[in-house]
Short mmCIF file of the C-alpha atoms (twelve columns), coordinates in Angstrom:
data_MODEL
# 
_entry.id   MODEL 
# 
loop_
_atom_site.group_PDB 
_atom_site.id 
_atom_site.type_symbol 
_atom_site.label_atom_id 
_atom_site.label_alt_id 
_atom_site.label_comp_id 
_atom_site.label_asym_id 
_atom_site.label_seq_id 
_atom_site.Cartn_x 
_atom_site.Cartn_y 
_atom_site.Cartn_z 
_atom_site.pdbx_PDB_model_num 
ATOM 1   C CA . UNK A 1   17.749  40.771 -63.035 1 
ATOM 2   C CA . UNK A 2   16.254  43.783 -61.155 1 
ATOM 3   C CA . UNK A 3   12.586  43.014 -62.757 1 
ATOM 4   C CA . UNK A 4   13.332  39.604 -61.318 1 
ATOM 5   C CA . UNK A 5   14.742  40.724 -57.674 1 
ATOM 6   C CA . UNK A 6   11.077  42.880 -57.638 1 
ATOM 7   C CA . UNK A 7   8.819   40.068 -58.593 1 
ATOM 8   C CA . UNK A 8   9.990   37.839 -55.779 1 
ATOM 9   C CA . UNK A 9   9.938   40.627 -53.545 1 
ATOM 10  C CA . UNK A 10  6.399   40.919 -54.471 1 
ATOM 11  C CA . UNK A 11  5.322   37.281 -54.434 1 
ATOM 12  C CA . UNK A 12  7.205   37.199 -50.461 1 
ATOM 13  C CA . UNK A 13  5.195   39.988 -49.440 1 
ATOM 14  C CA . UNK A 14  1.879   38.572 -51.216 1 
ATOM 15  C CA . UNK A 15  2.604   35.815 -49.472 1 
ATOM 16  C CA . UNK A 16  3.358   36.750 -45.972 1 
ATOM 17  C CA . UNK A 17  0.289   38.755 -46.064 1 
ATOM 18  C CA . UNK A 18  -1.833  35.758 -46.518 1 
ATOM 19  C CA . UNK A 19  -0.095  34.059 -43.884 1 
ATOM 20  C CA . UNK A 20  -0.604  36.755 -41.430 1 
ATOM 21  C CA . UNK A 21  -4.482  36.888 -42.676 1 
ATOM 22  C CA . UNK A 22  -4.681  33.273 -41.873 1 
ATOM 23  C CA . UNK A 23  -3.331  33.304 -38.856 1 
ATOM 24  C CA . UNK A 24  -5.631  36.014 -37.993 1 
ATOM 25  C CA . UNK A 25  -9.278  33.991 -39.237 1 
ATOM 26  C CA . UNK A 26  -7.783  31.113 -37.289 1 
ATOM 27  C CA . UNK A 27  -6.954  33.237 -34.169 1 
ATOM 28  C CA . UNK A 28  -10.311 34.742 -34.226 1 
ATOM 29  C CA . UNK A 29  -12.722 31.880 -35.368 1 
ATOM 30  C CA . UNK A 30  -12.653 30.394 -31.890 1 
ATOM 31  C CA . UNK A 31  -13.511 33.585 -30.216 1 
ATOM 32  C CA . UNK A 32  -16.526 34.223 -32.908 1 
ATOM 33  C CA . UNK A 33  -17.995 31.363 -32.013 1 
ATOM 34  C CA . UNK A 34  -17.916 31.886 -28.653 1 
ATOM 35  C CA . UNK A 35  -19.420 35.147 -29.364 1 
ATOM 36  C CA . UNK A 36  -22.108 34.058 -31.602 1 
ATOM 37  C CA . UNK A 37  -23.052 30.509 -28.591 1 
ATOM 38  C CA . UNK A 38  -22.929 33.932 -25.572 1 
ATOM 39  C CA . UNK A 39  -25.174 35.980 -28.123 1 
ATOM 40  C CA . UNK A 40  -27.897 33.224 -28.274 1 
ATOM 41  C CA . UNK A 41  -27.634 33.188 -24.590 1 
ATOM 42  C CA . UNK A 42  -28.352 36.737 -24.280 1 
ATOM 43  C CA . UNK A 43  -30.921 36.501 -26.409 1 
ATOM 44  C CA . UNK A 44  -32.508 34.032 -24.889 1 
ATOM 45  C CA . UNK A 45  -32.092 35.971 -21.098 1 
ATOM 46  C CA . UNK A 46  -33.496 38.667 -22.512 1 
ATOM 47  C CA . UNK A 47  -36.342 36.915 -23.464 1 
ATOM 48  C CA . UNK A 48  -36.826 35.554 -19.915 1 
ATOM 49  C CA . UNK A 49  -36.212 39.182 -18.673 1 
ATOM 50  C CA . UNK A 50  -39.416 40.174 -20.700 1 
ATOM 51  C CA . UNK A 51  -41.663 37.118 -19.639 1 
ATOM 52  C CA . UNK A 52  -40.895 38.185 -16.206 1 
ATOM 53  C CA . UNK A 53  -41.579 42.203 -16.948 1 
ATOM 54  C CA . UNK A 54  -44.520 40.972 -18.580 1 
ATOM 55  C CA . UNK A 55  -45.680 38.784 -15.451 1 
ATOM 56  C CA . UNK A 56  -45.038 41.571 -13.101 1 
ATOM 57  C CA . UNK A 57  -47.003 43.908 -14.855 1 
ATOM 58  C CA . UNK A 58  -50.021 41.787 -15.585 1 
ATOM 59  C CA . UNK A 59  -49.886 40.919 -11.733 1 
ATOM 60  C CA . UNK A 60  -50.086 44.635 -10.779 1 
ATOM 61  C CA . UNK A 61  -52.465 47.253 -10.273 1 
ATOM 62  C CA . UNK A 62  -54.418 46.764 -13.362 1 
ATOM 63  C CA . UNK A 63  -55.542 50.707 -13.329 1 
ATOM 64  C CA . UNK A 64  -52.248 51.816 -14.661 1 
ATOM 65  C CA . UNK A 65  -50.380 52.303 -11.112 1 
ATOM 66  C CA . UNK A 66  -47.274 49.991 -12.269 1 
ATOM 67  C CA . UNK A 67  -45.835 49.677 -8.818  1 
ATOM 68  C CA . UNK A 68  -43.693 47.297 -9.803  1 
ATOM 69  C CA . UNK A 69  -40.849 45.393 -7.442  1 
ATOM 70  C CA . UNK A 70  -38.129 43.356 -9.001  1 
ATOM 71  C CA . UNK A 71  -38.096 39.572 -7.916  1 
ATOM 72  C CA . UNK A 72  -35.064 37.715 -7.342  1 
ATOM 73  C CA . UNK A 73  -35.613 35.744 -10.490 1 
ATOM 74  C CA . UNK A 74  -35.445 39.496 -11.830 1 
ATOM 75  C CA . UNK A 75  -32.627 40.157 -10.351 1 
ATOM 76  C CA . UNK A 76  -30.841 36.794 -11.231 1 
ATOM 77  C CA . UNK A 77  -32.071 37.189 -15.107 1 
ATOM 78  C CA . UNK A 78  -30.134 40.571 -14.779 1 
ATOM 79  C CA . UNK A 79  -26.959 39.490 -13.242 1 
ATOM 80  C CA . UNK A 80  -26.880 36.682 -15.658 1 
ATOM 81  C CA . UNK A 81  -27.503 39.113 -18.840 1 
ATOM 82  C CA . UNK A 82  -24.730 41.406 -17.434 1 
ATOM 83  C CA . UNK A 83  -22.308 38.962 -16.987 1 
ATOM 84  C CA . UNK A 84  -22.959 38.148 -20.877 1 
ATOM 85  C CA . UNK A 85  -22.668 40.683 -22.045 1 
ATOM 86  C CA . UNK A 86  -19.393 41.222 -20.427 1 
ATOM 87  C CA . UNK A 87  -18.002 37.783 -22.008 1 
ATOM 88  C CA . UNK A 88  -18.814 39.361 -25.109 1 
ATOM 89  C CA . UNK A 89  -16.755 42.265 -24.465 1 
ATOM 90  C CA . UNK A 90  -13.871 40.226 -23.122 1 
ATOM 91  C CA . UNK A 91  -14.497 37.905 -26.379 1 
ATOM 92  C CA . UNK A 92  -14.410 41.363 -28.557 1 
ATOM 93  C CA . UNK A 93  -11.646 42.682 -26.723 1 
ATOM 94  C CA . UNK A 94  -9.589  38.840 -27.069 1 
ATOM 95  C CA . UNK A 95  -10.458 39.295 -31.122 1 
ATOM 96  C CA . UNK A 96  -8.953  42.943 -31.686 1 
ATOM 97  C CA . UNK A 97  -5.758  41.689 -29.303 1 
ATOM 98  C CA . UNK A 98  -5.028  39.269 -31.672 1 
ATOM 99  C CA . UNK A 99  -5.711  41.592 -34.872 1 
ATOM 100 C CA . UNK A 100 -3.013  43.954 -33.534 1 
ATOM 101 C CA . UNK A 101 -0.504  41.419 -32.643 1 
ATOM 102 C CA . UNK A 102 -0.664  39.957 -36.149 1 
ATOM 103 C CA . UNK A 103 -0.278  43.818 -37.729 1 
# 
């Protein structure tokens, strides 16, 4: 009876572990996905960031004095980049709370 009482106890626990895992994948999914549409974002920003760089450099002193002064589209590429990058972290952040709560 006691090999019995054990193997239930082990098939409950088996199977409250894959509960909690699912619960997890399904918790976090959402948030990965945000992640990975905000990553292609940044990617692309960062990409405009460089054309820009690239543009203000070409456009200066071509004897090697870089003397180079950030433009407001600049400025807006980096504001938009940091606030990215800062969804991603909240994202990140949103994933591990829901890890812990399901430990």
């Amino acid at each position: 009876m006691a090999f019995l009482d054990d193997l239930g106890n082990k098939i409950n626990k088996t199977g409250q572990a894959a509960v909690k895992k699912s619960k997890e994948l399904a918790g976090t999914a959402k948030y990965e996905a945000q992640i990975y549409a905000e990553q292609k974002v940044l990617d692309s920003l960062n990409t405009k960031m460089a054309n820009a760089c690239c543009e203000a450099i070409a456009s200066s002193d071509a004897m090697g004095n870089l003397d180079i002064t950030f433009t407001p589209e600049m400025l807006d590429i980096y504001r938009d980049i940091m606030s990215a990058k800062e969804r991603i972290a909240d994202l990140n952040a949103e994933i591990e709370r829901i890890k812990s709560e399901l430990q």
